[in-house]
N, C-alpha and C positions, 0 to 999 in steps of 0.2 A: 471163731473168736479172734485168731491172731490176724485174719483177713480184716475185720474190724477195725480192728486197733490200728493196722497199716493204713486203711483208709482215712481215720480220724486223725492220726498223727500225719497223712497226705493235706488231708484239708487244713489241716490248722497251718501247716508248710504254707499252702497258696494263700492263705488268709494272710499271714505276716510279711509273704511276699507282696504281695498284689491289692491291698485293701486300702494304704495309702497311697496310692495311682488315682489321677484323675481319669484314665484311661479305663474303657470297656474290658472287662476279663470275666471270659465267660470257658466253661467246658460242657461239651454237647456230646450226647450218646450217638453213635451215627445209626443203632438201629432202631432204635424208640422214638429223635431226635428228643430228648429229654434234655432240661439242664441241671447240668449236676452241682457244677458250683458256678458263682458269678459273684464277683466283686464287688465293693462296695462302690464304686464308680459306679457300675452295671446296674445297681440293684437302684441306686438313687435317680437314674435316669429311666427305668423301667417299672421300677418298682420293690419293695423290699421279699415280695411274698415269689419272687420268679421262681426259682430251686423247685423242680419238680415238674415243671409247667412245661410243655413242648417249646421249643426255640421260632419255631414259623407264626406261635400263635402270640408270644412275646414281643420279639420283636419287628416279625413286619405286620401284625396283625391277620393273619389267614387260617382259615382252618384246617386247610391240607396242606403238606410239604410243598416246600419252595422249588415251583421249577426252572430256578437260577442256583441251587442249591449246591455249593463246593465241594461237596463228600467224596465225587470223583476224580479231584483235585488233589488231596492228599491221601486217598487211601488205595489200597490195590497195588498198580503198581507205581504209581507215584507216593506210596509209600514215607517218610522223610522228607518229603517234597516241603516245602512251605508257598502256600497263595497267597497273593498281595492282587486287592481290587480295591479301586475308590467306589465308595458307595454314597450317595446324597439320600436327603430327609429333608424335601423342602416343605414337609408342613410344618419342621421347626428351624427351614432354615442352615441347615447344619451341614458339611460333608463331612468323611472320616476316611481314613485311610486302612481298611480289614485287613489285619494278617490271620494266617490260620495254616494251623500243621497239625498233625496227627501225632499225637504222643501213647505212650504206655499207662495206664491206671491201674491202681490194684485191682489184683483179681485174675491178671493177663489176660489184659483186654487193652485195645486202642480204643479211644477216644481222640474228640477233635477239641483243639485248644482253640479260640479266638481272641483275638486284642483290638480293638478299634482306637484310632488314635483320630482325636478331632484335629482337623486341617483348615475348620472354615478361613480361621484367620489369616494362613497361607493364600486358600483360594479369592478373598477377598482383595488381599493384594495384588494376585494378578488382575485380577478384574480393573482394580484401580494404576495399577500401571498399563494394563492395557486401552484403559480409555486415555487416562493422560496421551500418550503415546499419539492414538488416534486426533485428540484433538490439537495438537502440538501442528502432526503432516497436516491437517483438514486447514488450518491456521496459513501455515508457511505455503500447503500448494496453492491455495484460493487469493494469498494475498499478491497485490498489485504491484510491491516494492519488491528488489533483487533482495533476496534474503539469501546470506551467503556464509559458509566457515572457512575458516584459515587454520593450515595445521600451523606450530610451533617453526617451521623453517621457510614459512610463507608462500606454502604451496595450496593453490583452492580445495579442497574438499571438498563443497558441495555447493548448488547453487536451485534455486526455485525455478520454476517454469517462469514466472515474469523475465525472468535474465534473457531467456531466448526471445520473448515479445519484443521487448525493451530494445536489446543490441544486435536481434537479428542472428547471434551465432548458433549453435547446437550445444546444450550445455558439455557433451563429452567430447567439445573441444576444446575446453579449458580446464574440464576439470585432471587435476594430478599438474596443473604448470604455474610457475610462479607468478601472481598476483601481477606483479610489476609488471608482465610484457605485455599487460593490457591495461598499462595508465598512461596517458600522456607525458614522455620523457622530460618537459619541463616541472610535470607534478610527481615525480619517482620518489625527492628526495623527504618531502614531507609526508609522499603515504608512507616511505619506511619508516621516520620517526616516529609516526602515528603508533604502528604498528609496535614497535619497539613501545613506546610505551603502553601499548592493550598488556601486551606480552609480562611489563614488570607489575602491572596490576592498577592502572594508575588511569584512571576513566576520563575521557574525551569530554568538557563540559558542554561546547559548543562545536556543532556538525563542522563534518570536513569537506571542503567543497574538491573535487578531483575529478578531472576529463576522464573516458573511459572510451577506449579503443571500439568501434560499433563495425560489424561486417561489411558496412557501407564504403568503410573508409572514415568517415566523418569520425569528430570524437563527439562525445556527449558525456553534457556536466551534469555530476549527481551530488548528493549532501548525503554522506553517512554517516552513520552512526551505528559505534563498536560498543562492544564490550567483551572482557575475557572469555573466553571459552576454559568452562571450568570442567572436571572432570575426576570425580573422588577427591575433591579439594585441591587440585593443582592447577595451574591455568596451563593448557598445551594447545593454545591458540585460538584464534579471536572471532568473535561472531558477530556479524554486520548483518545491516540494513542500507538497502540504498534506494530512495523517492521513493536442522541438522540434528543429523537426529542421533545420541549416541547408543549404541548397541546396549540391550539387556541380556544378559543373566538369568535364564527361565530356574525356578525354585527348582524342575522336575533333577537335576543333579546332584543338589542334596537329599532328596528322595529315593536317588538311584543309588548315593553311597549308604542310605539305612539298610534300605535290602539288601543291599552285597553282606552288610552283618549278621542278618540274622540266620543264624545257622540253627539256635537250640530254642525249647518254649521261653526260657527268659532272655536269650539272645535277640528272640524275632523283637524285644523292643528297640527302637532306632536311639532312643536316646541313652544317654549313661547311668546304669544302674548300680546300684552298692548298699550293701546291707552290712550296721558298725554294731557292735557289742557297745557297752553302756561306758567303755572304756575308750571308744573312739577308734577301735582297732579296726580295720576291715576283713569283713568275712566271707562277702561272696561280692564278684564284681563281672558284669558282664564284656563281651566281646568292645564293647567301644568304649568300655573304660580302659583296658587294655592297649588298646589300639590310641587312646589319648594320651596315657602315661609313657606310651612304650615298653612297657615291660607284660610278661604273661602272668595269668591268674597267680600260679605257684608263688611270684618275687612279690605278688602284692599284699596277700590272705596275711593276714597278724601284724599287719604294719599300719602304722599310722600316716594320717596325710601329712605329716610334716616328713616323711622318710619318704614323700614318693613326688610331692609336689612343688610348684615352684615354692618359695618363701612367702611372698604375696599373696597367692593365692591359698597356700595352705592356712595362710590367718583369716583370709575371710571365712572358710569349710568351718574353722574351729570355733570361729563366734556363734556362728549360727548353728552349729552341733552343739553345742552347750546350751543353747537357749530352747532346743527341742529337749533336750534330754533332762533339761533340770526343770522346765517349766511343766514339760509333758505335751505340747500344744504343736500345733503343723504349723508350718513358715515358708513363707515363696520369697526369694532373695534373688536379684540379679548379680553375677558374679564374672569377673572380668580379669582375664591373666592375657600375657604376650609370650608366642611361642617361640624357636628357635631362632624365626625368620625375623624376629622383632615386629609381626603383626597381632593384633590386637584381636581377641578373642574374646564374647560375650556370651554367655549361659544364664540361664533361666531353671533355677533348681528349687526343687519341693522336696521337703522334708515333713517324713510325719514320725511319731514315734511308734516304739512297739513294746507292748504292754504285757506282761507274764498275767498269769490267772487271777493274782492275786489285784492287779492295776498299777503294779510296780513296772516302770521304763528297765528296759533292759538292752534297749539297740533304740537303733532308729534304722528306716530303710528312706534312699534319698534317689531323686530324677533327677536329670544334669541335661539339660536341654541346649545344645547350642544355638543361639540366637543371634549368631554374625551377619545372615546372610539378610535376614529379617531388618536387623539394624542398617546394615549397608543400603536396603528396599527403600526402609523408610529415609533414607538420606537421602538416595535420589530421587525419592518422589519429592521432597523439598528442595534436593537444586533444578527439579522441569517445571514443579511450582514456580518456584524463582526466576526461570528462565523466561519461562510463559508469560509472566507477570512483566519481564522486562522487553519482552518484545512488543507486546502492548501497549505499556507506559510509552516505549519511545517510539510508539509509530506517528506517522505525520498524517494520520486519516482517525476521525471520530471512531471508536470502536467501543461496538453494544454486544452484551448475550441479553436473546431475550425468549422467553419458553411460552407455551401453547394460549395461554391466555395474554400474549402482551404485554406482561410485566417484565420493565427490564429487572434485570438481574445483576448487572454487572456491566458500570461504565466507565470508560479513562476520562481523565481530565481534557484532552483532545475534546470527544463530545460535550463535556459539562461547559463548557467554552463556545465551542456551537452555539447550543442551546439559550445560552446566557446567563447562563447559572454560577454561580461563585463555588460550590460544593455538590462532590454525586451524591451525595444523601437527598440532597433536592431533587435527583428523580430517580434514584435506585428506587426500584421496588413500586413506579408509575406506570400504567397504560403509553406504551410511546407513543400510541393513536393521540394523545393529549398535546402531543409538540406538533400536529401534522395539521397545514388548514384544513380547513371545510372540505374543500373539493377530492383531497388527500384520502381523507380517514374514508370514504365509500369503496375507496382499493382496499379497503381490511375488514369488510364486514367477516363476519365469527362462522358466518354456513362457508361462504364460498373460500377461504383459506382452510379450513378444514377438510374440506372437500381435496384442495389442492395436495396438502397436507400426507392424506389419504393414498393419494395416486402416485406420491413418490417415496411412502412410508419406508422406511431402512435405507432406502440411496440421497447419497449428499448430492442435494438439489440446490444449485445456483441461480440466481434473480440480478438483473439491475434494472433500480427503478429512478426518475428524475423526480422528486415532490417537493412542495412547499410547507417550510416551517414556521410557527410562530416562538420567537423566543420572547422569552422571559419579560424583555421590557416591551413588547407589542409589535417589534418590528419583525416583517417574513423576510426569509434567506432561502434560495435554492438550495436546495441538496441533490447528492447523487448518493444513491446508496447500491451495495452491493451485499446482497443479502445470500446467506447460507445456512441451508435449514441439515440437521442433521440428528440423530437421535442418540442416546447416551448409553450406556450398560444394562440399564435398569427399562430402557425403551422410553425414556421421556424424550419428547423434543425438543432440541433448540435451535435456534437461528442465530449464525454469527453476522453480523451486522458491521461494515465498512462503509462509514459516513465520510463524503468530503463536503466543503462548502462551494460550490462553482457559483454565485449569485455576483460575482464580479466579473467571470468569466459571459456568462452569459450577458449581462449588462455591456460588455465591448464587441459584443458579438452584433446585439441588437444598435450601440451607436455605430458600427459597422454599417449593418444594410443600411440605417438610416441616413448613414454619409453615399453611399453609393447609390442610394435612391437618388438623392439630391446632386449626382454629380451627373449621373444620368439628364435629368431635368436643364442643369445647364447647359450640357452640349445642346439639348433640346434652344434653349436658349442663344447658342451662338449662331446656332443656325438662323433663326429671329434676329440677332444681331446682323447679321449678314446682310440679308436680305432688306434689311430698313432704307427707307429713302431720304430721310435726313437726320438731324439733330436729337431734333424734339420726338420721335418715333423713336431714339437709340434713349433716350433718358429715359421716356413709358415703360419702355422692355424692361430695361436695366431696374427699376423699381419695381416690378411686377415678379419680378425673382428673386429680389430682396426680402419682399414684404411676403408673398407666396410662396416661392420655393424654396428661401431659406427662411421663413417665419421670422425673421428681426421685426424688433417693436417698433423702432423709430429708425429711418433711412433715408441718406441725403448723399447727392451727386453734387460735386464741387470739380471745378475746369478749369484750368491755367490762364489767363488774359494776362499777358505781359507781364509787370509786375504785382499783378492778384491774385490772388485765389476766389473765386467768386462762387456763391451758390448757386445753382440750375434747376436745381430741381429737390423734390422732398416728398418724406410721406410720414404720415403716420402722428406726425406735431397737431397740434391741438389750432395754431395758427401759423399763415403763410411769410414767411416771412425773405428778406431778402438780407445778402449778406457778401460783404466784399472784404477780403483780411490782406494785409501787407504781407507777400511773402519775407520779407528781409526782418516782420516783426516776430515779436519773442511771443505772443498771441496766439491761439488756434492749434489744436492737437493735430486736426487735419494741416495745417502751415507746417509743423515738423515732420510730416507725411511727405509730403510734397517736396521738402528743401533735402530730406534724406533719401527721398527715393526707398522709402522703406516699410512695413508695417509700424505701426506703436499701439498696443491695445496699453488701456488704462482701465487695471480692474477696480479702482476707488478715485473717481475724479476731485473729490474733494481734498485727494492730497497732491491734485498738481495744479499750480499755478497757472499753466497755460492755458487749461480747460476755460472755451467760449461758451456761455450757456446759451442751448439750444432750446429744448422742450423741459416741464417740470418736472420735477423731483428725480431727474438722471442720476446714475450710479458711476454706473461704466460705461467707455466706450471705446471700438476700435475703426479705426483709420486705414485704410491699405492705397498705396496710391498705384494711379492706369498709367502704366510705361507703356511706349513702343520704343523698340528697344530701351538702350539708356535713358531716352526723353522721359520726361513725369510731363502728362498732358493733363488728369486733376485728380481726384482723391472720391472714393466709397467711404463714404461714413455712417454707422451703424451706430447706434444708443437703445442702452434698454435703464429700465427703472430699479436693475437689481445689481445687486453687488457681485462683481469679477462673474458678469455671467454670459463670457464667450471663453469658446474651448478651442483647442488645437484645430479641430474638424472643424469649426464657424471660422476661423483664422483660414485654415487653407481653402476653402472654398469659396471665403471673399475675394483670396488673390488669384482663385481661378477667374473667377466671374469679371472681378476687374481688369486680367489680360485681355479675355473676351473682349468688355467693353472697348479698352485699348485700340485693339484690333478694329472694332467696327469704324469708332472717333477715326481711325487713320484711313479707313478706306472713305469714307465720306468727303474727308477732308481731300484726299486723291482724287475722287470725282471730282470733284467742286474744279481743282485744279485741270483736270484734263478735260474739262467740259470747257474753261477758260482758255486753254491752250487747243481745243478744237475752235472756237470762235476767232482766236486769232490766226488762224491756219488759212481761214479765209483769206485775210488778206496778202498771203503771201505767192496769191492765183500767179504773179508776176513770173513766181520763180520757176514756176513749172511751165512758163513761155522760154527758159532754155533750151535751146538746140540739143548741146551734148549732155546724156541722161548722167555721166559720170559726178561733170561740174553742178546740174541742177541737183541731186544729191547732198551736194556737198555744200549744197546753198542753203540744203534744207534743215541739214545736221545745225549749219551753224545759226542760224535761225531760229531752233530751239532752246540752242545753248542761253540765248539770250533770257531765256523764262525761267531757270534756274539751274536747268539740267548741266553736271561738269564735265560729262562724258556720255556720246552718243555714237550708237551704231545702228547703222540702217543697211538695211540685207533687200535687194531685190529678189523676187521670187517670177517663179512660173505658176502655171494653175496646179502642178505636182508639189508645188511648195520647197521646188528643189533652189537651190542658190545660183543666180546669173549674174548677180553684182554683189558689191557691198563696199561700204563707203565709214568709217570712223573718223570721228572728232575727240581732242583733249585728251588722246593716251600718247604715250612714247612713242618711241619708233618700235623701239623691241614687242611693246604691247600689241602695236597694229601688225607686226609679223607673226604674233602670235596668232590673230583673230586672224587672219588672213587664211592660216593655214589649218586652226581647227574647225571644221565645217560642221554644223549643226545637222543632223539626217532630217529628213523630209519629216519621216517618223516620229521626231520629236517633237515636231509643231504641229501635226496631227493629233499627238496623244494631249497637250496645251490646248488646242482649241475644239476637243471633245467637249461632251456635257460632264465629264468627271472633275474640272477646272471650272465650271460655271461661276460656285462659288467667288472668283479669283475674278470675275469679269467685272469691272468699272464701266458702267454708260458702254461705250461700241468698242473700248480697251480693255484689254487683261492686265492685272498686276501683279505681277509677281516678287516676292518678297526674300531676299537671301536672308532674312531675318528666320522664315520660315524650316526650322529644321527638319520637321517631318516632310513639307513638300521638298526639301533637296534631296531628303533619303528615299523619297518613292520615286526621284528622277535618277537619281545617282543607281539606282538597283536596277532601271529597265534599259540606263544607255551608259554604262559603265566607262565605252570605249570613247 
């Protein structure tokens, strides 16, 4: 009978203890596995009718004992012992954290105690800090730009793998040294004030342009872009991008300091336990309330929270113990006091009442959950939100997430700008296959990327791919994309997506060859120049590369006559026409060609004056005039029907083509002449009826002089080509001692009248030009002496 009574007056104990716990409490026979009592926690998440029912077939559903079963954990000789195991329930989703010890029951007998403390929402967090975290590095290693931190005294931190691409160094040779001994000494002063203000909080609106020391030697200019490096709300130094990851806090250490408390069956709860009389006084407090207050059970038992706690905090305890006790009803309050350290301390308490037989309150029994570490969690999941969001925002490359079906998910205004869009709502949430031409979107059919998908499932898998887009208003832009496929906590897939625009790049890439094709084709062309045997052969040429190899519409040769400029030749006009202009008139775009020695391109002829009208409905045109040397011998003139439409590349290629021309007009005009100075050479049979070969020489020099030439040297040779005479006209004395004594080698006039000089040959003459610089450098290299 009195074993009875002890056991009911037992249970009705763990009822008033344990019933308003949101927490599993449950006690197990270890030789039956029966359960004997179970909590109203326990009983709502299992059931009301458990009490009696075996515990293997309750809670994990089985019909024999558990052979994971703790019994040899606390009993025997572990004894006392208390077990701590996480145990998951993912048919509902759930983990919990089991404690269990073996205690005394009436009767003298042991039993085993159990408490399950649900933890999902802990677990959940790391999960969620864990992926952040993951996508943060997957971000920063994959991306293209130096993404870098700065501690507080402007020492690197840390730096991306781009840094080494980029400048060639190894990142752990900078990292740990100040910023500065790797900027350009003229830009020191302004990255420190930069820095200085990241540092008082005060944001960079427009990038900073700054040389950067490269392993080459060379420097190289980047545009960064800062912002503070924040850190529990303080900035302790600054985080850039140019063209970090801070350290967590795993929960498992407030978990390690619960166990260290649990010593007894109401000890093993991790949180703050307290059972008040209707009075407010305290009556039973466990080890971590104790261990909060500082004082031991004995100083606490009969005293109220205003004799044990701060002032603050003991008036929140007393609103909300008065509203359980008077009302009757449970209440979850969060509750917030600062400890000795002046830091801030947050809990999470449940209060339920407790009820005499009658339904009369008589106490309350309350959980005190600290929730600092939790609230700290969730803050910095929203400053790596934040951070993440700002490294994105300010990157200089379109950036997309987009998951398994192609919809994006998430894009910066960088891409919505691409695309041509005013707002990402216009394609958050699209097929991006929908921006991509025709030819594009068959790189994305839905088997073969899944397929791909497949083969690199759970490894971050990188891609770059060149396509074409159509934006918004109908026009296509290159892109280059740099795509990163990765999976998430939960196993979904995404691709992070680094969009640039090169459709400008590429367009100077292609007027590139396209100039280099065409400069190609001239040389092809001077060689034809060359080789022409008069006038009229060098104007064909010359228009034939105008109109063919450099595609102009309208092309016209004009040629110096004394005081004219006269037209020679044309193509492409509708009718023939002829045309003589005054150089000394204000008339003729090609006449200020001519009188400047210059180019003039006129990208709207309508608004100059001078413009002669050639063919109809002209726009623009450009002029280049044919020097040899300083002389203007006549002017390339080029017209088309569209407005300003010659470029830098049409401009220099005209004044190649027209040196060319140049060139030919002067060797023709050379022949002409030395064919005329051969005819009259005939008659000077006379002079080679001299006796002494010295004086006829010098009959002959001067005899020349007469044709225009101011200065003449005539070298007698052997069949070796080596020198037995020479004879000069019209220099100094000092001149002719010079010539006298520097003797040309045999070798030099061999290497001249090879077939590698042909080029150079006039009629049965070579001409050779000091005008020519590349031929004085390939003489100048093989006879230096």
């Amino acid at each position: 009978m009195a074993e009875n009574k002890e056991l009911a007056h037992f249970l009705e104990l763990l009822h008033a203890l344990f019933d308003g716990l949101e927490e599993h409490f449950y006690v197990v026979d270890p030789q039956t596995y029966e359960i004997l009592f179970a909590n109203d926690g326990f009983k709502r998440f299992f059931g009301e009718d458990v009490e009696g029912k075996k515990c293997y077939e309750v809670i994990h559903g089985k019909s024999t004992p558990c052979s994971f079963c703790v019994k040899e954990h606390v009993f025997g000789e572990n004894l006392g012992k208390i077990h701590v195991l996480d145990r998951n329930y993912p048919e509902k989703g759930l983990w919990y954290k089991c404690i269990h010890k073996a205690a005394k029951w009436p009767g003298n007998k042991f039993v085993k105690f159990g408490l399950a403390v649900n933890v999902t929402r802990y677990k959940e967090m790391e999960r969620a800090l864990a992926e952040s975290e993951r996508r943060y590095r997957t971000l920063v290693e994959t991306a293209p730009d130096v993404i870098y931190t700065l501690s507080s005294d402007g020492k690197i931190i840390s730096l991306n793998p781009a840094f080494e691409k980029i400048t060639g160094w190894k990142r752990e040779e900078w990292i740990g040294k100040p910023f500065v001994e790797i900027i350009h000494p003229d830009d020191v002063a302004k990255a420190v004030e930069s820095f200085r203000r990241i540092l008082a909080g005060k944001l960079e609106i427009e990038p900073l342009e700054l040389r950067v020391h490269a392993k080459s030697g060379e420097y190289l200019v980047g545009e960064f872009v800062s912002v503070p490096l924040i850190v529990n709300g303080e900035i302790v130094g600054e985080l850039g991008i140019a063209r970090d990851v801070t350290s967590r806090k795993m929960y498992e250490e407030e978990l390690q300091r619960v166990n260290r408390t649990l010593r007894t069956l109401i000890q093993a709860i991790p949180d703050i336990v307290y059972f008040k009389d209707s009075e407010r006084r305290n009556l039973i407090v466990n080890n971590a309330y104790e261990k909060f207050v500082g004082l031991k059970a004995d100083e606490i038992v009969g005293k109220k929270d205003e004799e044990i706690l701060p002032s603050e905090l003991a008036e929140q305890c007393r609103k909300s113990d008065e509203i359980v006790l008077r009302n009757g009803v449970s209440l979850r309050a969060e509750e917030c006091t600062v400890n000795e350290k002046g830091e801030k301390r947050y809990f999470e308490t449940i209060k339920v009442p407790v009820l005499d037989k009658s339904g009369k309150v008589v106490g309350l029994i309350g959980v005190s959950r600290d929730i600092t570490e939790r609230k700290l969690m969730e803050e910095k999941l929203r400053e790596r939100e934040e951070f993440f969001r700002s490294v994105v925002e300010n990157s200089h490359d379109g950036i997309a997430i987009i998951d398994k079906n192609f919809r994006i998910i998430y894009a910066n205004d960088v891409l919505t700008e691409i695309l041509g869009y005013s707002s990402k709502d216009e394609i958050v949430g699209q097929d991006f296959r929908k921006f991509l031409a025709d030819k594009g979107k068959a790189l994305f059919a839905t088997e073969k990327m899944c397929e791909e998908a497949e083969r690199y499932k759970r490894k971050v898998h990188p891609s770059t791919y060149e396509l074409k887009i159509v934006r918004k208003d109908g026009a296509q832009r290159i892109i280059e994309v740099k795509a990163t496929t990765l999976w998430d906590s939960h196993g979904r897939m995404r691709t992070i997506t680094q969009v640039l625009d090169v459709t400008q790049r590429r367009k100077l890439e292609e007027e590139r060859k396209l100039f280099e094709k065409r400069l190609s084709e001239l040389n092809k062309c001077a060689q034809k120049l060359n080789k022409a045997r008069n006038l009229r052969e060098i104007y064909r040429i010359t228009l034939d590369a105008l109109e063919k190899t450099l595609g102009f519409e309208y092309a016209s040769l004009f040629v110096v006559d004394g005081d004219f400029l006269r037209l020679v030749a044309q193509r492409g006009y509708s009718k023939v026409s002829s045309l003589e202009l005054p150089l000394t008139g204000e008339k003729g775009i090609t006449v200020r060609a001519a009188r400047t020695g210059k180019t003039i391109y006129v990208p709207d002829i309508r608004k100059n004056d001078a413009y002669v009208l050639g063919g109809e409905n002209i726009l623009s045109e450009l002029a280049v005039p044919m020097k040899a040397g300083k002389k203007v011998l006549g002017v390339l003139n080029v017209e088309s029907s569209k407005l300003a439409a010659f470029s830098e590349n049409d401009k220099e290629l005209l004044e190649i083509l027209a040196s060319h021309v140049a060139t030919a007009i002067s060797n023709i005009k050379r022949q002409e002449n030395l064919e005329f100075l051969s005819k009259n050479l005939g008659r000077l049979i006379r002079i080679m009826q001299i006796e002494d070969a010295h004086e006829r020489l010098r009959a002959i020099a001067k005899t020349i002089q007469k044709f225009g030439w101011r200065k003449i040297t005539i070298s007698l040779r052997d069949e070796n080509l080596e020198r037995k005479g020479i004879i000069s006209v019209g220099f100094t004395r000092k001149e002719v001692v010079d010539i006298i004594k520097k003797v040309m080698p045999a070798a030099f006039w061999r290497e001249i009248f090879s077939p590698k000089f042909e080029e150079h040959k006039v009629g049965e003459f070579y001409h050779l030009s000091w005008d020519d610089q590349k031929l004085l450098e390939e003489l100048a290299s093989k006879f230096q002496d």
